[in-house]
N, C-alpha and C positions, 0 to 999 in steps of 0.2 A: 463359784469362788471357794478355796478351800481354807478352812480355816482352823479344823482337828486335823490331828494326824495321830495313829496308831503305828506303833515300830513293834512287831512283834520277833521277840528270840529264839531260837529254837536248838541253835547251836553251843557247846560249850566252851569255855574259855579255854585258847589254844587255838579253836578255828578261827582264820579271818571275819568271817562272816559274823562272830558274835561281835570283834569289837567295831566292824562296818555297820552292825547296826544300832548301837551305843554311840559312835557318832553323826548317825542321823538323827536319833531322838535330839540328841544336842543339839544338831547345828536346826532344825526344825524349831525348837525349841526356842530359841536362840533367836529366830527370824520372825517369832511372833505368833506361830502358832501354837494353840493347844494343846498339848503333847502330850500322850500316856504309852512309856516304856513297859510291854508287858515280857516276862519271860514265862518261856512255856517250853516241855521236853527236857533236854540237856541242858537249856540256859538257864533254869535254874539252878544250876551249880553257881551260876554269878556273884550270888547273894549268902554264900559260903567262902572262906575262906579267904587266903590273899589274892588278890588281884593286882594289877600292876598299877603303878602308884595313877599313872595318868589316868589309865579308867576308871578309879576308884574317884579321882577328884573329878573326871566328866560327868557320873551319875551322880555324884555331891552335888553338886555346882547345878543340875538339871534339878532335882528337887530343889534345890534352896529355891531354884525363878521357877517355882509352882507347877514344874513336870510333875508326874503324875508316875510311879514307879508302881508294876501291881507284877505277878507273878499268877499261875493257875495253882489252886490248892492240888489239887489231884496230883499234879505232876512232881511236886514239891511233897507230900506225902508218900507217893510211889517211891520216892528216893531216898526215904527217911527223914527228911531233911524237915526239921519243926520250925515255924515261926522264932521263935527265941536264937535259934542258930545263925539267923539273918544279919549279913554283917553291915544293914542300914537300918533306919530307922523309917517305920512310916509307908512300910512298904504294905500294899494294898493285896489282900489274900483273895480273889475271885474265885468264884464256881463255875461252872461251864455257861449260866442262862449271863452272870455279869460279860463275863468278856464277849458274848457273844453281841450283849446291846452294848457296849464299847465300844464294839467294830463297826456294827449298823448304824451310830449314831459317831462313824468317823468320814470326812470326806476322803481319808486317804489311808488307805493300810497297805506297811510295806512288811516283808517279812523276808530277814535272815535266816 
């Protein structure tokens, strides 16, 4: 039975694929399962600048019912982009060994 689920991003904002998979972390989320929206590569741009209003109230609305928003530090560094620049709050900064027991301890990883 599943009952985490891992939504990984990889894509940036502009490609379909980032905001298909912002709304599976939601709609996931949403259905009861445990849910950790990670961005990784280009999707961290997500967590910069504006976004469109609706995806910005989807990943709101997934942390406020206890989603789990985390981002890869490297990838987020490679881009210059610092914690402080993060246009949420709460968002979880991972090293390669966290997200990798993230995933191993998800019954489900999808990835955009």
């Amino acid at each position: 039975m599943i009952s985490t689920v891992s939504i990984i991003i990889r894509h940036a904002l502009g490609d379909e694929r980032m905001a298909l998979g912002v709304r599976a972390a939601y709609a996931a989320q949403a259905g009861g399962y445990e849910t950790t929206l990670a961005l990784v590569g280009e999707g961290v741009y997500a967590l910069t600048g504006s976004l469109p209003e609706y995806l910005r109230n989807m990943i709101s609305s997934f942390q406020e019912n206890d989603g789990r928003l985390a981002c890869l530090g490297y990838c987020a560094e490679e881009r210059g982009i610092a914690p402080s620049e993060f246009g949420f709050e709460g968002v979880d900064v991972l090293g390669n060994g966290e997200l990798a027991e993230i995933l191993e301890d998800s019954d489900s990883v999808n990835v955009f």
